[in-house]
MOPAC internal coordinates of N, CA, C and O (Angstrom, degrees):
PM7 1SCF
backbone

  N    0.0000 0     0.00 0     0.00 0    0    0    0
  C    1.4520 1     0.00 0     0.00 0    1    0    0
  C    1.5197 1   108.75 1     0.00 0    2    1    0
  O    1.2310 1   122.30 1   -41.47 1    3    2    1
  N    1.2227 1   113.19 1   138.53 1    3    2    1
  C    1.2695 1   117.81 1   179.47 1    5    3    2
  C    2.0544 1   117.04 1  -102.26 1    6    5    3
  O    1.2310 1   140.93 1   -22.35 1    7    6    5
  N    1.4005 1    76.98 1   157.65 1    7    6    5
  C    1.9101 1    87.17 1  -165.89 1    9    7    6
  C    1.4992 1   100.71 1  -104.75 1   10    9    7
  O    1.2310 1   127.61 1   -29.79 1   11   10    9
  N    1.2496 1   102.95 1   150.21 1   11   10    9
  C    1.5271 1   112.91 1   163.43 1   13   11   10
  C    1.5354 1   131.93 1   -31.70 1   14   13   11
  O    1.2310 1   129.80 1   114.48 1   15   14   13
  N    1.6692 1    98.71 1   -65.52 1   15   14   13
  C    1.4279 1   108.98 1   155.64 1   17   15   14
  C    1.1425 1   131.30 1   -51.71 1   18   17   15
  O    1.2310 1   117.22 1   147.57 1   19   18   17
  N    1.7161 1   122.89 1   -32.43 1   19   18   17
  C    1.2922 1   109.69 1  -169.65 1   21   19   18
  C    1.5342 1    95.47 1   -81.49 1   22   21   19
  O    1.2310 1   111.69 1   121.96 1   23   22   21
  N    1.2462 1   133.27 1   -58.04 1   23   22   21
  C    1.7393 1   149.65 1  -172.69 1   25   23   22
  C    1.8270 1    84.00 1   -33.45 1   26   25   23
  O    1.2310 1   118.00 1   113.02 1   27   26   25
  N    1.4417 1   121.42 1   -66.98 1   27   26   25
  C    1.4735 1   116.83 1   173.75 1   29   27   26
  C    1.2486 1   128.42 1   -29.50 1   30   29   27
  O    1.2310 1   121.62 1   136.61 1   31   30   29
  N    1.6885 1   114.51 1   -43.39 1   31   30   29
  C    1.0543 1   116.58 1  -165.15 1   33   31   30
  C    1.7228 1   109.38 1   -90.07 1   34   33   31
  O    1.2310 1   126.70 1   152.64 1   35   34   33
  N    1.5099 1   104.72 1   -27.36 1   35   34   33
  C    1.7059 1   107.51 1   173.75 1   37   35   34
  C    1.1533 1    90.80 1   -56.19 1   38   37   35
  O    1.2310 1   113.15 1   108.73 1   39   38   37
  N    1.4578 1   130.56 1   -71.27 1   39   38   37
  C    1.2362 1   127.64 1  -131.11 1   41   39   38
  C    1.6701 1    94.59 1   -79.28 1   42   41   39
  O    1.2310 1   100.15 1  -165.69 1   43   42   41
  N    1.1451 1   153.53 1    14.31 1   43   42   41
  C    1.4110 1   170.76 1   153.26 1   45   43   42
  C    1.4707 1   100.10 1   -60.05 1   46   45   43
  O    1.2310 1   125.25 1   120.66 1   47   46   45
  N    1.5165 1   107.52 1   -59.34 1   47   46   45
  C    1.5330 1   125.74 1  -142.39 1   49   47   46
  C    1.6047 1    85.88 1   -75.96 1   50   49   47
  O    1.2310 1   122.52 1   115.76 1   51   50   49
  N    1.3255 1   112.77 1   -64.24 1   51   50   49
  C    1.5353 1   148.94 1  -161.84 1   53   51   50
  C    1.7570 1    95.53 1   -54.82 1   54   53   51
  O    1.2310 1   124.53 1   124.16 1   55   54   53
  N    1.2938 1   108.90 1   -55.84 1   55   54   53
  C    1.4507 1   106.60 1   177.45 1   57   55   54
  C    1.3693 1   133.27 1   -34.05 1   58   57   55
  O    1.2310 1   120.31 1   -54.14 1   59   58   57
  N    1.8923 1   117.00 1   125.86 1   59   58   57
  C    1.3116 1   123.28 1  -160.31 1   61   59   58
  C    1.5011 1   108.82 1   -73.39 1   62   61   59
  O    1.2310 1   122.48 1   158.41 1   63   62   61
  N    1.2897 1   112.86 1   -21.59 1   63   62   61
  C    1.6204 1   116.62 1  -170.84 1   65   63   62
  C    1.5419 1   110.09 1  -142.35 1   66   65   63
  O    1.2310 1   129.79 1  -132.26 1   67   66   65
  N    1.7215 1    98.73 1    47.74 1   67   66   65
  C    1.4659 1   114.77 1   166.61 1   69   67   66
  C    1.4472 1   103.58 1  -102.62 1   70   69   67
  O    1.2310 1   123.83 1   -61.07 1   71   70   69
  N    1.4685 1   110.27 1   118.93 1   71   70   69
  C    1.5005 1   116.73 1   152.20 1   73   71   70
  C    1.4781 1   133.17 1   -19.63 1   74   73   71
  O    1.2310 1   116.50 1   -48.73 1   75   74   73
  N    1.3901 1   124.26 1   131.27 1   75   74   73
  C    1.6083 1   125.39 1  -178.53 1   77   75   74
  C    1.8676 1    95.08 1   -46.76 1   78   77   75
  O    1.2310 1   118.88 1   122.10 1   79   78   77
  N    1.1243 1   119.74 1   -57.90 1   79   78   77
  C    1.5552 1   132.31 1   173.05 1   81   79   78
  C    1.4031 1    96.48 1   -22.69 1   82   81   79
  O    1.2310 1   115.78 1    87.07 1   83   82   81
  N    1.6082 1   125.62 1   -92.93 1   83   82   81
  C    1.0333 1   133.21 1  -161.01 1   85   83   82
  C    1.5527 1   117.97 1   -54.59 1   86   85   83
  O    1.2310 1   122.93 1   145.29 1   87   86   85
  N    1.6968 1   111.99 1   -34.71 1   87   86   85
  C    1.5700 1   106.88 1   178.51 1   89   87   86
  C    1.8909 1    95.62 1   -71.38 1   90   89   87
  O    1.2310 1   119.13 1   133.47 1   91   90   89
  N    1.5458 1   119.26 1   -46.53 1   91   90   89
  C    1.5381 1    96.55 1   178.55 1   93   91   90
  C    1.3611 1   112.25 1   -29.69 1   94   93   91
  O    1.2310 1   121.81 1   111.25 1   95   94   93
  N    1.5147 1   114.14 1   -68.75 1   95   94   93
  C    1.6063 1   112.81 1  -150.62 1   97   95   94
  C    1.6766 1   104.45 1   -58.73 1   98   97   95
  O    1.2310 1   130.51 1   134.98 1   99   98   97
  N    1.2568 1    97.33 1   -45.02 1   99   98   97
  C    1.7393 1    92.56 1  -178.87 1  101   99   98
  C    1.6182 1   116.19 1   -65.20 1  102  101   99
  O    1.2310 1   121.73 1   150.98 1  103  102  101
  N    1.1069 1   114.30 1   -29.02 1  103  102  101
  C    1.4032 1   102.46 1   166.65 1  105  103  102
  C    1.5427 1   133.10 1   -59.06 1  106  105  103
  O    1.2310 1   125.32 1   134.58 1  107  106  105
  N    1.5700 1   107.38 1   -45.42 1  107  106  105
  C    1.2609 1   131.49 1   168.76 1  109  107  106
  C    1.6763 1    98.42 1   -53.83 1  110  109  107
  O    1.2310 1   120.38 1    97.97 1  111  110  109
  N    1.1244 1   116.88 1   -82.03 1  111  110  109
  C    1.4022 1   106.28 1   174.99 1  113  111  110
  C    1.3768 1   127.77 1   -27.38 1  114  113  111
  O    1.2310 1   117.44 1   132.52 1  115  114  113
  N    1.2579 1   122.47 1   -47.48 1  115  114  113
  C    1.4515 1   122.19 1   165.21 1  117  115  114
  C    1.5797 1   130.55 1   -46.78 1  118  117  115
  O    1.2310 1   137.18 1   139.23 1  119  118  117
  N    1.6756 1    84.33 1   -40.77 1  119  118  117
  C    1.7634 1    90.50 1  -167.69 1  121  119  118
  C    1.8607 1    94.63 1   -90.94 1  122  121  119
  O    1.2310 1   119.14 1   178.99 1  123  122  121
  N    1.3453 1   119.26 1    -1.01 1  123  122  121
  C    0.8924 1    95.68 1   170.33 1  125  123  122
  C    1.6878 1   123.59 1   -91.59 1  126  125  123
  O    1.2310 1   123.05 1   162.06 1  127  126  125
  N    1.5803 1   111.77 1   -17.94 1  127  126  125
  C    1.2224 1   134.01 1   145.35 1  129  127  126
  C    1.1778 1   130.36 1   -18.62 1  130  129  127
  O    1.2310 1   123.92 1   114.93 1  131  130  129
  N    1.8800 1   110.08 1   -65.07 1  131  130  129
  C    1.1571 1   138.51 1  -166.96 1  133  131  130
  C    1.9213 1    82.55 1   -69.02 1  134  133  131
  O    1.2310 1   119.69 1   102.78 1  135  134  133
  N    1.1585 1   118.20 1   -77.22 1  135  134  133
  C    1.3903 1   119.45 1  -176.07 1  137  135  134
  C    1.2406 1   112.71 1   -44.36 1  138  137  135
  O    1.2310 1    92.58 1   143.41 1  139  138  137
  N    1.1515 1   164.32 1   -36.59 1  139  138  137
  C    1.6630 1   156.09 1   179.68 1  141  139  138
  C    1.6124 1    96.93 1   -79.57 1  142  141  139
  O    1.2310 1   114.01 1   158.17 1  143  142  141
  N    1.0191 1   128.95 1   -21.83 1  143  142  141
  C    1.4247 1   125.81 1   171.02 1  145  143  142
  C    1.5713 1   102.74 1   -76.31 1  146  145  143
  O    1.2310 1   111.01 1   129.16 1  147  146  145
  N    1.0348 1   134.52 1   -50.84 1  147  146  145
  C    0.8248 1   133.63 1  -173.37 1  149  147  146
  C    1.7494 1   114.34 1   -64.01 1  150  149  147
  O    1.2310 1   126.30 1   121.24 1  151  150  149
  N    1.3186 1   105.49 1   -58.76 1  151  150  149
  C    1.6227 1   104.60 1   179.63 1  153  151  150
  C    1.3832 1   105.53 1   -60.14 1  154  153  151
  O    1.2310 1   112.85 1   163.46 1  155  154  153
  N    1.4358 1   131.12 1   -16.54 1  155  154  153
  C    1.5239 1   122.57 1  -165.99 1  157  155  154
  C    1.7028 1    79.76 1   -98.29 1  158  157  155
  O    1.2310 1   106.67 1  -170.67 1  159  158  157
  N    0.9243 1   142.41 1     9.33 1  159  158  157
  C    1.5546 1   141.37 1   161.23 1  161  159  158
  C    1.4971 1    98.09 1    74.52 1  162  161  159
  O    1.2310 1   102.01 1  -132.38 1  163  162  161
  N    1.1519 1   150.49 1    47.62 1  163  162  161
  C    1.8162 1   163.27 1  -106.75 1  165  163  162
  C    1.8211 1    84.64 1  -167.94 1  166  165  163
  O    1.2310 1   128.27 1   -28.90 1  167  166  165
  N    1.1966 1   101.67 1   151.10 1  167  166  165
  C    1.5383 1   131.86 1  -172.65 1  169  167  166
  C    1.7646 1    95.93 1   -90.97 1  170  169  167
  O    1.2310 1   123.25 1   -71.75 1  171  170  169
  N    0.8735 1   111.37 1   108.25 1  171  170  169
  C    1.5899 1   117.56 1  -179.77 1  173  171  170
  C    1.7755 1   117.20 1   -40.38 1  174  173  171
  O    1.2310 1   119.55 1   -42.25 1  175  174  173
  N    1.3082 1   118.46 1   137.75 1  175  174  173
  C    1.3166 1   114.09 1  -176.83 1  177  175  174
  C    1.8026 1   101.49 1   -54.17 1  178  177  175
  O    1.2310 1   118.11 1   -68.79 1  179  178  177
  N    1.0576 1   121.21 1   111.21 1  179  178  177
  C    1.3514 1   105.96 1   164.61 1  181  179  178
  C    1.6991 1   132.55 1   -76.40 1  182  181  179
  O    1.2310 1   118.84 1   168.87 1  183  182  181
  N    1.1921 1   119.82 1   -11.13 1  183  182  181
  C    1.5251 1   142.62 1   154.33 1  185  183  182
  C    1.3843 1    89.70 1   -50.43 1  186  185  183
  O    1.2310 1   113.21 1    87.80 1  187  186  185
  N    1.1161 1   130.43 1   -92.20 1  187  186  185
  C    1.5990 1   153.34 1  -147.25 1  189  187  186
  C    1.7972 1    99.97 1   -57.07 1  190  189  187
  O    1.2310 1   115.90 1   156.27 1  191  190  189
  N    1.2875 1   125.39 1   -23.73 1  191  190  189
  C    1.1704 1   143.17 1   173.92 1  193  191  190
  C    1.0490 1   103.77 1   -68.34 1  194  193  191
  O    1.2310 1   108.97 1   109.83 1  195  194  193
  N    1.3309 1   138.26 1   -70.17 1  195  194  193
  C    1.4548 1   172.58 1   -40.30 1  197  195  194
  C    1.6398 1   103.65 1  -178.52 1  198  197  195
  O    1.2310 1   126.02 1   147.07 1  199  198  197
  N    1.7544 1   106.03 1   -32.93 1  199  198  197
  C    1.4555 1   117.54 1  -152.94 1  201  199  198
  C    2.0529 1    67.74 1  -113.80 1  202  201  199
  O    1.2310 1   110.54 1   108.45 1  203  202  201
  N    1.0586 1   135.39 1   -71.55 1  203  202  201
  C    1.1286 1   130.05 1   163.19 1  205  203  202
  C    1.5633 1   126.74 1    27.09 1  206  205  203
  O    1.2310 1   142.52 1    76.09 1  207  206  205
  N    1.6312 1    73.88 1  -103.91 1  207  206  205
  C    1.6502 1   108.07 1   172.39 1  209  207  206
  C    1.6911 1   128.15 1   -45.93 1  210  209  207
  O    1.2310 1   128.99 1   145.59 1  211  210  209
  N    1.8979 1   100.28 1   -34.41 1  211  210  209
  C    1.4240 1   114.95 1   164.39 1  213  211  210
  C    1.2747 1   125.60 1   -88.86 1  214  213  211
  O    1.2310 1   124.56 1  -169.92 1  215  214  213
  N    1.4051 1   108.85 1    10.08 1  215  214  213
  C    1.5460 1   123.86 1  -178.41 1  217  215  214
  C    1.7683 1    83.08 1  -105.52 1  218  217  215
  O    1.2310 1   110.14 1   119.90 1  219  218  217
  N    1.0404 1   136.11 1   -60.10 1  219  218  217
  C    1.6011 1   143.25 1  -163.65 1  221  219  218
  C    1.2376 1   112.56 1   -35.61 1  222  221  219
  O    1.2310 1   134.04 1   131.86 1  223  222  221
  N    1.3456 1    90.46 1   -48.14 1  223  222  221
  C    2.1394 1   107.87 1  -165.20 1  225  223  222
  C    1.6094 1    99.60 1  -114.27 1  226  225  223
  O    1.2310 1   113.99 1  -147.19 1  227  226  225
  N    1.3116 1   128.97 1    32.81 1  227  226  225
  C    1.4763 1   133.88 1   134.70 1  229  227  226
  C    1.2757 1   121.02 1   -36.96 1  230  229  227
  O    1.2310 1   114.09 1   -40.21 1  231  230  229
  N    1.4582 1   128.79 1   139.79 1  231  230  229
  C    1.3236 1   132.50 1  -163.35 1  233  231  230
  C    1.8267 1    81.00 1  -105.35 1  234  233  231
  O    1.2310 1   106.65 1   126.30 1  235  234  233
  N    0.8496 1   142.44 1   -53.70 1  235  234  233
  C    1.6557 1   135.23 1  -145.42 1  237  235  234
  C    1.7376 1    73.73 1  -137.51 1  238  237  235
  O    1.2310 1   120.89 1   -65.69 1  239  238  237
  N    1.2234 1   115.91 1   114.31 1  239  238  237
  C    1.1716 1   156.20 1   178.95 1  241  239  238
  C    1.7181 1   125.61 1   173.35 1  242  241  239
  O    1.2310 1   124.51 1   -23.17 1  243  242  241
  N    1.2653 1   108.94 1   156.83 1  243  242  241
  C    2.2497 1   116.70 1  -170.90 1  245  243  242
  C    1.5922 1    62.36 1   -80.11 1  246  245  243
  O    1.2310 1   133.35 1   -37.56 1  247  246  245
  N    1.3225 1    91.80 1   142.44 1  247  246  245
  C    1.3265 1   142.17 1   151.62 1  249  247  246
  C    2.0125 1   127.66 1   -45.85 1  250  249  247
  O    1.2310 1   129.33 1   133.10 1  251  250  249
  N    1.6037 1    99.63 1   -46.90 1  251  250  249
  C    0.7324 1   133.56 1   166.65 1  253  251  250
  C    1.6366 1   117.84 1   -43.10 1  254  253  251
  O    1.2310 1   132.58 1    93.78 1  255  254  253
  N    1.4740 1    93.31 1   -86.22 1  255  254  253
  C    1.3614 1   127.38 1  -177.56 1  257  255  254
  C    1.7455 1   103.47 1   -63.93 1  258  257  255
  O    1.2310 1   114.18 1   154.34 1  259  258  257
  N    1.2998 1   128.63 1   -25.66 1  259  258  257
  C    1.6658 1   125.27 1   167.12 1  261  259  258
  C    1.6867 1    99.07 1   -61.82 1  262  261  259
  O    1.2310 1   121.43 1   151.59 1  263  262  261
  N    0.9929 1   114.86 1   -28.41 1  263  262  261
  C    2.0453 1   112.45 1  -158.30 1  265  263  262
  C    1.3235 1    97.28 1   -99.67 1  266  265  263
  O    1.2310 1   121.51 1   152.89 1  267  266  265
  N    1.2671 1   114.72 1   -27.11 1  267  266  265
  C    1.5445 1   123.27 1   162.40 1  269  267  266
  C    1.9433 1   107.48 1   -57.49 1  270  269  267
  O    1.2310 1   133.76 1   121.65 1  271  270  269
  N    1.2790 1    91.00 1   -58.35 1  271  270  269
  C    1.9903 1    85.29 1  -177.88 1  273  271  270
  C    1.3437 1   110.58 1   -55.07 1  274  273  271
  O    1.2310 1   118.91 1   127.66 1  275  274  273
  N    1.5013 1   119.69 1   -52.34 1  275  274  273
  C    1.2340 1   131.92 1  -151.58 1  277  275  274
  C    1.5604 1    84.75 1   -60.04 1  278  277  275
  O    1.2310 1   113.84 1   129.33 1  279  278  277
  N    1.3001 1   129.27 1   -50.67 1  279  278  277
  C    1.5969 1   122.94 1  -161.09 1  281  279  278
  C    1.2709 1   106.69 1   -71.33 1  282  281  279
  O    1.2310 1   121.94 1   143.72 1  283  282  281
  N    1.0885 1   113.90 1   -36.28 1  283  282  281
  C    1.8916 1   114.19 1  -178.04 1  285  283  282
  C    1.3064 1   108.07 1   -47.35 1  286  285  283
  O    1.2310 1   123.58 1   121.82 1  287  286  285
  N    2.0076 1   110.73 1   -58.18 1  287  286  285
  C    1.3842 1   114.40 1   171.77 1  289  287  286
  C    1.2714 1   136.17 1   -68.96 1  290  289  287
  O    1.2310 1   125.39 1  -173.13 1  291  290  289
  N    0.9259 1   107.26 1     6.87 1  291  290  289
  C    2.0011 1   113.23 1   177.69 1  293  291  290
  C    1.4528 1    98.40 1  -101.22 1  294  293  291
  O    1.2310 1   123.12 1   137.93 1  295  294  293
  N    1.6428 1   111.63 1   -42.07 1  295  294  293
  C    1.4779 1   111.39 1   179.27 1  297  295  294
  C    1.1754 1   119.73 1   -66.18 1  298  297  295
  O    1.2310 1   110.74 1   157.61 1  299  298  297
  N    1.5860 1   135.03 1   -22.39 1  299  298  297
  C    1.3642 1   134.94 1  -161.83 1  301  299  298
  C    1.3951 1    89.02 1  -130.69 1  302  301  299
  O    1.2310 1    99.72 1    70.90 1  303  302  301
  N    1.0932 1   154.22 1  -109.10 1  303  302  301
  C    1.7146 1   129.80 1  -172.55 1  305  303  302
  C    1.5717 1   108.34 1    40.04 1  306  305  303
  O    1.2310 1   144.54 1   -50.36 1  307  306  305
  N    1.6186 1    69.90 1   129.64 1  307  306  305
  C    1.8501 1    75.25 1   169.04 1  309  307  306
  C    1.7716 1    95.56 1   -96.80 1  310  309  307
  O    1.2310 1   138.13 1   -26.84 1  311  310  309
  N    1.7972 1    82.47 1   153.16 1  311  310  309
  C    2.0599 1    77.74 1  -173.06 1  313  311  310
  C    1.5344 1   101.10 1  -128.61 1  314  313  311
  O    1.2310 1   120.10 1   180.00 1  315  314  313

């Protein structure tokens, strides 16, 4: 089930005319997401994965911050 905040924070990440600034924070937020799910031993947001992975393989996206998603999702994936 998805949360307010998190749907906020995709749509942050996801946003066409969101600042490198604003996709950082929302990313960070995510992966920090992805991680408290994880230590609480919790089934990974799969939305938040999903929003991830389509943040990763962005054509006009920082460079940076794509290798940043891609790692969040390889790390938290269920395998």
């Amino acid at each position: 089930m998805i949360n307010a905040e998190e749907n906020n924070k995709i749509k942050q990440l996801l946003a066409t005319d969101a600042s490198v600034a604003q996709q950082q924070q929302a990313l960070s937020w995510l992966a920090d997401y992805c991680e408290e799910s994880y230590i609480l031993n919790l089934p990974p947001s799969t939305v938040a994965l999903a929003a991830l992975k389509k943040f990763s393989n962005k054509i006009k996206a920082d460079a940076l911050l794509k290798r940043r998603a891609a790692t969040v999702v390889k790390q938290y994936q269920l395998r």
